[in-house]
C-alpha positions as CSV (number, residue, x, y, z in Angstrom):
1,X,0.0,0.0,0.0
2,X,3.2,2.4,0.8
3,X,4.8,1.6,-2.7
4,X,1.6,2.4,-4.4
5,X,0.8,5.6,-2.7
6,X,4.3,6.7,-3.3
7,X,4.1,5.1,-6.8
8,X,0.8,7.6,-7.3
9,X,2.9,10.6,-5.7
10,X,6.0,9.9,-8.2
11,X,3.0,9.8,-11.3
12,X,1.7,12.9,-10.0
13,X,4.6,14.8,-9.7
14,X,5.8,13.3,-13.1
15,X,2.8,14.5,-14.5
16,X,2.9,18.0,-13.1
17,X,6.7,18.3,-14.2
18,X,5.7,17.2,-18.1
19,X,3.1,20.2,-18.3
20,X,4.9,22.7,-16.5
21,X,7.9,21.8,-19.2
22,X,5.3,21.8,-22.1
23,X,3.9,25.3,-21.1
24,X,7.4,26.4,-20.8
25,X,8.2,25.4,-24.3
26,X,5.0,27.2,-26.0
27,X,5.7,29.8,-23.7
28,X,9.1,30.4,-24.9
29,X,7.8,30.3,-28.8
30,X,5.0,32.9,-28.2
31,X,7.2,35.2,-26.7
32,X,9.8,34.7,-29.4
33,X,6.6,35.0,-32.0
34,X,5.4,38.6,-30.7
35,X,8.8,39.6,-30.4
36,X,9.5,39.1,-34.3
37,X,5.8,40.4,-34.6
38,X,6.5,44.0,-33.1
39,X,7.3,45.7,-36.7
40,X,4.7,47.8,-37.0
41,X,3.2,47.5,-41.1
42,X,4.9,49.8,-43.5
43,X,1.5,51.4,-44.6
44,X,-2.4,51.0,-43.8
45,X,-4.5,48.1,-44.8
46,X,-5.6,45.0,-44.4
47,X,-2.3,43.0,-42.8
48,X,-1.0,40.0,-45.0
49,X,-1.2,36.6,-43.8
50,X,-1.0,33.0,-44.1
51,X,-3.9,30.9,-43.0
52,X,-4.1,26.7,-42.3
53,X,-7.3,25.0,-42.1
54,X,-7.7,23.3,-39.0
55,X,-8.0,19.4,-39.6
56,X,-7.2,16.2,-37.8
57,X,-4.4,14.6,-38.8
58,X,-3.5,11.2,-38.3
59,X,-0.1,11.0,-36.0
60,X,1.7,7.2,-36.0
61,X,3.1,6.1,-32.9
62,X,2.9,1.9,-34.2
63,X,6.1,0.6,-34.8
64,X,5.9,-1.3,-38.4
65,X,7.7,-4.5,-39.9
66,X,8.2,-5.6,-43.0
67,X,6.9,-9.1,-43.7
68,X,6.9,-11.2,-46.6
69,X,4.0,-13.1,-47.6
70,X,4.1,-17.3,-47.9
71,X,1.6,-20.2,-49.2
72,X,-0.3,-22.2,-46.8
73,X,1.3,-25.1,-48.9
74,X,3.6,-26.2,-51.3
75,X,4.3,-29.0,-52.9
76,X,6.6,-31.0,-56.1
77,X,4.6,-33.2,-58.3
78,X,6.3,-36.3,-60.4
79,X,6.0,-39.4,-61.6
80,X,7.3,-42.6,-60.0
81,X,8.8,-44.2,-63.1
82,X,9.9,-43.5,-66.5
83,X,7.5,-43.2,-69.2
84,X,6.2,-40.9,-72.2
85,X,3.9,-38.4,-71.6
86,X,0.6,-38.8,-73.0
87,X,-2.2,-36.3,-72.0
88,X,-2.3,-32.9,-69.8
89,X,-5.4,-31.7,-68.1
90,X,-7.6,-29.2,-69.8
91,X,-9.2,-26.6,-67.5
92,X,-13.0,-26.5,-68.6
93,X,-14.0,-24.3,-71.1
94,X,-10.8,-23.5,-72.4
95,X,-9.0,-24.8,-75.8
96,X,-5.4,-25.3,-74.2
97,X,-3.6,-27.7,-71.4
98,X,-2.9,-26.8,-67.8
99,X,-0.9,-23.6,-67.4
100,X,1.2,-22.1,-64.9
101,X,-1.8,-19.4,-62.8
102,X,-4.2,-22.3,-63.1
103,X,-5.9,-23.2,-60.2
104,X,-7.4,-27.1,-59.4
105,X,-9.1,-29.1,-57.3
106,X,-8.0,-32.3,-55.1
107,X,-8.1,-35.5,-57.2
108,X,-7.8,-33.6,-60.3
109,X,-5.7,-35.8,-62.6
110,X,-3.5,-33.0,-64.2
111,X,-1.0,-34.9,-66.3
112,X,-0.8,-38.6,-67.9
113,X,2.0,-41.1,-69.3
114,X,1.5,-43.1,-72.1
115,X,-0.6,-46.4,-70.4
116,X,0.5,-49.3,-73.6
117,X,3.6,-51.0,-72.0
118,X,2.2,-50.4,-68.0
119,X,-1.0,-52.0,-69.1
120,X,0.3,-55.0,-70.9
121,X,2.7,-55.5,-67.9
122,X,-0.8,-55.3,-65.8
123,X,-2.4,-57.9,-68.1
124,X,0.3,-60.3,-67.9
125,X,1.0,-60.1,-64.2
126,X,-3.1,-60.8,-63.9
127,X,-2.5,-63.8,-66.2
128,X,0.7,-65.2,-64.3
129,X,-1.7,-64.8,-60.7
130,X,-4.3,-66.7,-62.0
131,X,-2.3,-69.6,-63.6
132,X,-0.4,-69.8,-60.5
133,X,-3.4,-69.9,-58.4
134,X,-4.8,-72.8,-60.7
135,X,-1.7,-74.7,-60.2
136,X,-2.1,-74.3,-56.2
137,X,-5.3,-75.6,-56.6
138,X,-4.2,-78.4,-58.4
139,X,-1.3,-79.5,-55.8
140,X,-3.8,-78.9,-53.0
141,X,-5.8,-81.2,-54.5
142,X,-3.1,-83.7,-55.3
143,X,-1.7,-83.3,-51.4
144,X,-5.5,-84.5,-50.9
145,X,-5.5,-87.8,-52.4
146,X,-1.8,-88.7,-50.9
147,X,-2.7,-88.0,-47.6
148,X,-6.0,-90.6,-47.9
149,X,-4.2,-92.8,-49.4
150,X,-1.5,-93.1,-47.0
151,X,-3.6,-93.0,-44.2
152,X,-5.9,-95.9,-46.2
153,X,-2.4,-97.9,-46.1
154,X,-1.7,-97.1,-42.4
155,X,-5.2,-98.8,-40.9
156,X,-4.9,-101.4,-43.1
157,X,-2.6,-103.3,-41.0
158,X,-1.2,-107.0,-42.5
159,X,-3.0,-106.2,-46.1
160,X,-0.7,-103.8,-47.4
161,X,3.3,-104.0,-47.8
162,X,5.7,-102.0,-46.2
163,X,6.9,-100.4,-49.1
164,X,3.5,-99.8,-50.6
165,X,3.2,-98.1,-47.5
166,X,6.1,-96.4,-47.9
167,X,4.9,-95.3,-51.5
168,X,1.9,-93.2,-50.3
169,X,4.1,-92.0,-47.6
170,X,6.7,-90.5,-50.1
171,X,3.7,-89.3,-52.5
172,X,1.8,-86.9,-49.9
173,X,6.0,-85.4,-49.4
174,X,5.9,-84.6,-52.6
175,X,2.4,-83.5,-53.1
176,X,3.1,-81.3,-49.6
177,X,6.4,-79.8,-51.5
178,X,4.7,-79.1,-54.6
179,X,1.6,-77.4,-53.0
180,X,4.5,-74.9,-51.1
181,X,6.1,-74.3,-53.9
182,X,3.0,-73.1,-56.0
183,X,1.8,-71.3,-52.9
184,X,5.4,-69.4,-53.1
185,X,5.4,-69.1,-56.7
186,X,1.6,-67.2,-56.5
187,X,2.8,-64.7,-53.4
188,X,5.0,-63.4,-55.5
189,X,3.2,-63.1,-58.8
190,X,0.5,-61.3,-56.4
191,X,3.5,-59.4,-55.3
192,X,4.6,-58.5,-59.0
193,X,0.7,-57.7,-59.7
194,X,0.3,-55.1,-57.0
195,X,3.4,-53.7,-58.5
196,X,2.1,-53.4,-61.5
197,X,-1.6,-52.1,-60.4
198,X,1.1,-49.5,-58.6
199,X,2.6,-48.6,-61.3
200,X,-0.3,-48.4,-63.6
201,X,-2.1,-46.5,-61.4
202,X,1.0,-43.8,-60.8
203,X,1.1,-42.9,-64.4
204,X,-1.4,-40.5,-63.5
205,X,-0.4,-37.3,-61.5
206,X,-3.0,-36.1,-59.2
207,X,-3.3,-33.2,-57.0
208,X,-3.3,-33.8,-53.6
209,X,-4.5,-30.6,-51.6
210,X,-7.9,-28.2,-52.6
211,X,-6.9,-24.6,-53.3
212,X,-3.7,-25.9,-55.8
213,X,-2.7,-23.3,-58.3
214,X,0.2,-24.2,-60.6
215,X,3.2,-21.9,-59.9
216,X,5.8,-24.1,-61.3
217,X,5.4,-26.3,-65.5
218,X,8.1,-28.4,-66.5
219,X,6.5,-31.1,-68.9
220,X,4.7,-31.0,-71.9
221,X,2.9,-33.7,-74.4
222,X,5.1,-36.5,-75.6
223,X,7.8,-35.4,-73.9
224,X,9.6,-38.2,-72.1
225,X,9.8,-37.9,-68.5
226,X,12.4,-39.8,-65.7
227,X,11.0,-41.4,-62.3
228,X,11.0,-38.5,-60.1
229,X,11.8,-35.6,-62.1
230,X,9.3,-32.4,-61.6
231,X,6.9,-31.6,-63.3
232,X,4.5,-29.5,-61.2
233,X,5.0,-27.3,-58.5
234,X,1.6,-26.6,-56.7
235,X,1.4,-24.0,-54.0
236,X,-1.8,-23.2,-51.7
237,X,-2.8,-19.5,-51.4
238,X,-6.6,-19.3,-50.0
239,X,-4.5,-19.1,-46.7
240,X,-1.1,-17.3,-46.1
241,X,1.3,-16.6,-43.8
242,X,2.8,-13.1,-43.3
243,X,6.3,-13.9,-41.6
244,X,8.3,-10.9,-40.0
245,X,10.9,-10.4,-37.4
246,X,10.7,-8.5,-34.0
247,X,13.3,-7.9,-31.4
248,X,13.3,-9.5,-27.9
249,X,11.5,-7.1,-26.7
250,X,8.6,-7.4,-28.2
251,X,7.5,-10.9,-27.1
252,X,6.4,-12.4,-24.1
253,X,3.1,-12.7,-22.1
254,X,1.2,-9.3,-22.3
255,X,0.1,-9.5,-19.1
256,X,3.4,-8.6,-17.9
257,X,3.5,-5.8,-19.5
258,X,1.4,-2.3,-18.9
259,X,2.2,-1.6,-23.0
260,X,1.1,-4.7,-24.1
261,X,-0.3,-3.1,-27.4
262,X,2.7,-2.6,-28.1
263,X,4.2,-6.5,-27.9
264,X,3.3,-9.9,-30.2
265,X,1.5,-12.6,-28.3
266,X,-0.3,-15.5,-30.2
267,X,-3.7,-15.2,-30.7
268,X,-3.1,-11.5,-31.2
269,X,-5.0,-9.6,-34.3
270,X,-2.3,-7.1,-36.0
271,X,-3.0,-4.8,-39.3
272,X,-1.3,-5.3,-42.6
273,X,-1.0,-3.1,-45.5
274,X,1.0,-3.1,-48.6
275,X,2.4,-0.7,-51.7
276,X,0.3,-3.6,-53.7
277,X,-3.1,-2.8,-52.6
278,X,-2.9,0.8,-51.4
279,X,-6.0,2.2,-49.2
280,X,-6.8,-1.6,-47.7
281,X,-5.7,-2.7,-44.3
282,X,-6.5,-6.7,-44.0
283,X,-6.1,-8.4,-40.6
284,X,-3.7,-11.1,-39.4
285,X,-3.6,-13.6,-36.2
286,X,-0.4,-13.9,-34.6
287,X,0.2,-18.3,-35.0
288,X,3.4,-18.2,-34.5
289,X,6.5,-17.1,-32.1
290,X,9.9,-18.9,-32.7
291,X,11.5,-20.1,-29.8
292,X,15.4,-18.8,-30.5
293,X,16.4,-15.6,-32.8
294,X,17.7,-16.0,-36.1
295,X,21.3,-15.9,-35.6
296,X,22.1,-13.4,-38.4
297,X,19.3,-10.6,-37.5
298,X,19.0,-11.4,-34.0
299,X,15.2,-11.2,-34.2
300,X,12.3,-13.7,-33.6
301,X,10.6,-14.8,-36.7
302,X,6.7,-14.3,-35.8
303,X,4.0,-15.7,-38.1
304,X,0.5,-14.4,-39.2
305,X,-2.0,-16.5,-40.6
306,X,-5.4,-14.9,-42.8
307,X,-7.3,-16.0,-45.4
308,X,-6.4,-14.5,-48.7
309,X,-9.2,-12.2,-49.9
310,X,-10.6,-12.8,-53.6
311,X,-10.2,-9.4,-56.0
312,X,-11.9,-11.2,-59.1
313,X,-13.2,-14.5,-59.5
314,X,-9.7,-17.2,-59.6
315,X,-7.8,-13.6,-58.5
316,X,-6.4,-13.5,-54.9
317,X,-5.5,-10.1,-53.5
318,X,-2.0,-11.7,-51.8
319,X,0.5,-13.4,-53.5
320,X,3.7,-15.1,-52.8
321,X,7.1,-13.0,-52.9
322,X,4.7,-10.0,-51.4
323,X,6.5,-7.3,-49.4
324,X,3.5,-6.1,-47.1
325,X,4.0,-3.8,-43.5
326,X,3.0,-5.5,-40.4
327,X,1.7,-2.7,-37.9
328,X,2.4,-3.3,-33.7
329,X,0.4,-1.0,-31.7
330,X,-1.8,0.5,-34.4
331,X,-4.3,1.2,-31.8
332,X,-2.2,4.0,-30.4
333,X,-2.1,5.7,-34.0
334,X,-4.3,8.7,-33.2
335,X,-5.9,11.7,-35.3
336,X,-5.1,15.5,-33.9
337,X,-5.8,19.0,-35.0
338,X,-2.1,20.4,-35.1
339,X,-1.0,23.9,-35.4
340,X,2.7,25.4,-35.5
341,X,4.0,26.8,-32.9
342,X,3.6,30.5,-34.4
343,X,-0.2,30.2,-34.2
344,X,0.0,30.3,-30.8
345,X,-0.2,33.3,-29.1
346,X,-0.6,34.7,-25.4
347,X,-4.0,36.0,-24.1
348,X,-5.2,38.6,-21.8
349,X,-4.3,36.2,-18.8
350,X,-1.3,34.9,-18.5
351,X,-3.0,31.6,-18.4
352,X,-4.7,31.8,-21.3
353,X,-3.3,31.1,-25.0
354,X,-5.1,32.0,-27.9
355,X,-5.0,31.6,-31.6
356,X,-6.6,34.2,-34.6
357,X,-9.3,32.9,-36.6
358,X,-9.2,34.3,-39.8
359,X,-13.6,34.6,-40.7
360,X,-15.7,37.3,-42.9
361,X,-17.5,39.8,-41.4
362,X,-19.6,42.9,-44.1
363,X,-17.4,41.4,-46.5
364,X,-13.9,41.9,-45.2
365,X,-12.1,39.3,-43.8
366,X,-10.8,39.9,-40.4
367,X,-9.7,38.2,-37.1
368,X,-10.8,37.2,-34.2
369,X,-9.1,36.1,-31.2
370,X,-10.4,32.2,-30.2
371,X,-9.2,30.8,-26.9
372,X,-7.2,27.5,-27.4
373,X,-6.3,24.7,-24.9
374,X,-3.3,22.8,-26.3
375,X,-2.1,19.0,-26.3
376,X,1.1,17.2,-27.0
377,X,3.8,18.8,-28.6
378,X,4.9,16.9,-32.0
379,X,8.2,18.0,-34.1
380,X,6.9,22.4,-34.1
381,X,3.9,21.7,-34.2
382,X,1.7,21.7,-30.9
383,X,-2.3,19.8,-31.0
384,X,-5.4,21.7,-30.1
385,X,-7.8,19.9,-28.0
386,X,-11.2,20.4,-28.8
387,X,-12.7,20.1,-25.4
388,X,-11.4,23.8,-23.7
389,X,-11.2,25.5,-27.4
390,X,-12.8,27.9,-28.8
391,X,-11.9,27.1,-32.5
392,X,-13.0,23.3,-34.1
393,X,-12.6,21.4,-37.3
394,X,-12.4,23.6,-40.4
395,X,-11.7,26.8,-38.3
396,X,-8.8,29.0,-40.4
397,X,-6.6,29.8,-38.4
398,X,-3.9,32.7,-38.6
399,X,0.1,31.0,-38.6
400,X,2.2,33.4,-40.4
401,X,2.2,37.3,-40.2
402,X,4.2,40.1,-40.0
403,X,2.5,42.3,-37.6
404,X,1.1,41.7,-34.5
405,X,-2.4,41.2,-34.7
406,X,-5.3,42.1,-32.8
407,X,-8.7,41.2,-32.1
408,X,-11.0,42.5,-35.4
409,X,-8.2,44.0,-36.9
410,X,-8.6,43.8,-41.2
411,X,-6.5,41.0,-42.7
412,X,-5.4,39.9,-46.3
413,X,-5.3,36.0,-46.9
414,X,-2.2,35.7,-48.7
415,X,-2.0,33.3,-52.2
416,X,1.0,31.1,-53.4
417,X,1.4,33.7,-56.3
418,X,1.4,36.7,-53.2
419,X,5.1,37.6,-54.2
420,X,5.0,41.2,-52.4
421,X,3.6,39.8,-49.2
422,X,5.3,36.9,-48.7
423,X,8.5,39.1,-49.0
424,X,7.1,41.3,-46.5
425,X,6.9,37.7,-43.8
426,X,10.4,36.3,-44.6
427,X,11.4,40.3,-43.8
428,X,9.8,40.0,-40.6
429,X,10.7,36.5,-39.7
């Protein structure tokens, strides 16, 4: 309870020193403004000046990273053996074969070899299956009758010889060996047939994932293609990843931290924009934290994840390669009325601050003085809060002049092609 009383105290007094040090500062430019603004105006009229239209203006505090943009997916397509290629898929509706930009569906079969040769070699290894199988048959049968007749010989004890008994004895051996041979011989005719219902079957290239657009062609008709050599390269892009690097001190639990807008945490929503589709912002989740830093930058690769947005039918907004700007802390990004410092100017009070709104009154332009109550300071320019102000949104307001003005005094908005007056500020400046 101490360390947070003294903790408010500190705050306090913090506070109090930042906007006696702000008032200091605009203090110090409105004195040197009227002092540059005692030359009294070489002859009588309506005093030159240069007015700025109050409007908000959008002041970035975020800190921004530049990310590249990845597929959800990627993946190399070939064939497992050699062969000639026969046919390419042909996208509906159009007269030509599968391009690179293309964009196809899971199971689509998108390129062929030449089936002669695999389906003969299917034919024959169905033919050698079932003659083998015939012959197991056969010495299953055979390993039948040897085994009645030798146990026939056996009970008939006294009425058959030895050696006739010995006969039927050797016959069921053999029969036995020949039915385990065939049996051998067919597993591994079945074994060459699957091989060759494999093999049939894999000249045919099919895509495995939804989403699959052809980034990558390396195989046209009739050419002849080796076992494993690409011939597609199929990426997924209805989802992406945004991957960018932060330092250290940018990760962590938020909840550790009183700035946590200003840190990554999965789960976290963050902006993206990009030169490529200027005037959108799109919005990414935060998937992704690495563990360690890269070694080289020293930073920890994080990972967004969005679904890619559609510009035309079969056109995605995001592409691979992308450079796009990942945005931490957009949500202290702010809009402000700003003035420069000049504007300013000291009221009756010594308290009070006021600026000079230029406005039309019988058809001269004159100005009047508008009490201000004023913000952050940012680069020379100082904001105007609208709550305490006397002047709003679209109020013109008096920065440049060479005389000290006056409430109702006649003025003269000055031009770009104001040559004379504008001679007649830089004088006084």
């Amino acid at each position: 309870m101490i360390y947070a009383k003294a903790k408010s105290v500190r705050d306090q007094r913090a506070s109090k020193r930042s906007a006696t040090a702000r008032r200091l500062l605009i203090s110090s430019v409105i004195i040197a403004a009227v002092a540059g603004c005692q030359k009294q105006p070489k002859e009588m009229g309506p005093v030159p000046v240069m007015v700025n239209v109050l409007t908000p203006e959008e002041i970035k505090v975020s800190t921004r990273f530049s990310g590249s943009v990845e597929p959800l997916q990627t993946t190399d397509l070939a064939f497992k053996l050699n062969g000639t290629v026969q046919t390419l898929y042909r996208p509906p509706g159009l007269n030509r074969d599968v391009q690179v930009g293309d964009t196809l569906s899971k199971g689509t079969v998108i390129a062929e070899l030449d089936e002669g040769d695999l389906r003969r070699a299917k034919t024959s290894a169905e033919a050698r299956v079932a003659q083998l199988a015939a012959r197991v048959a056969t010495a299953r049968d055979n390993l039948e009758i040897a085994k009645r007749n030798y146990e026939r010989y056996e009970h008939s004890a006294g009425a058959v010889s030895q050696e006739a008994r010995d006969n039927a004895d050797a016959r069921r051996i053999t029969a036995s060996g020949e039915l385990e041979t065939a049996e051998h011989a067919l597993a591994d005719a079945k074994v060459q047939l699957d091989q060759a219902n494999d093999d049939y079957l894999n000249r045919q290239l099919i895509v495995p994932f939804d989403h699959a657009t052809v980034s990558e062609k390396q195989i046209e008709v009739g050419e002849r293609k080796a076992a494993h050599e690409v011939a597609f390269k199929l990426i997924d892009i209805s989802t992406v990843y945004i991957n960018f690097g932060v330092p250290d001190t940018m990760i962590g639990k938020p909840a550790l931290d009183t700035a946590a807008v200003q840190r990554v945490f999965l789960g976290q929503k963050l902006p993206i924009t990009a030169d490529a589709f200027e005037g959108r912002t799109l919005i990414g989740t935060v998937t992704k934290i690495a563990p360690e830093a890269d070694p080289k930058t020293r930073t920890f690769l994080c990972q967004l994840t969005l679904t890619n947005e559609e510009v035309t039918p079969g056109q995605l907004l995001l592409r691979p390669g992308m450079i796009v700007t990942v945005r931490v802390g957009a949500p202290l990004d702010h809009k402000v009325m700003l003035l420069p410092m000049a504007a300013i100017h000291q009221g009756a009070n010594p308290d009070d601050l006021i600026v000079y709104e230029q406005t039309a009154e019988s058809g001269h332009d004159v100005v009047r003085a508008k009490k201000v109550a004023l913000g952050g300071v940012y680069n020379n320019e100082v904001e105007v809060l609208p709550a305490g102000s006397d002047v709003h949104e679209g109020s013109r307001i008096v920065v440049t002049t060479a005389e000290r003005l006056t409430d109702g005094i006649a003025v003269r908005v000055m031009t770009d092609n104001d040559t004379d007056s504008a001679a007649t500020l830089a004088e006084a400046r």
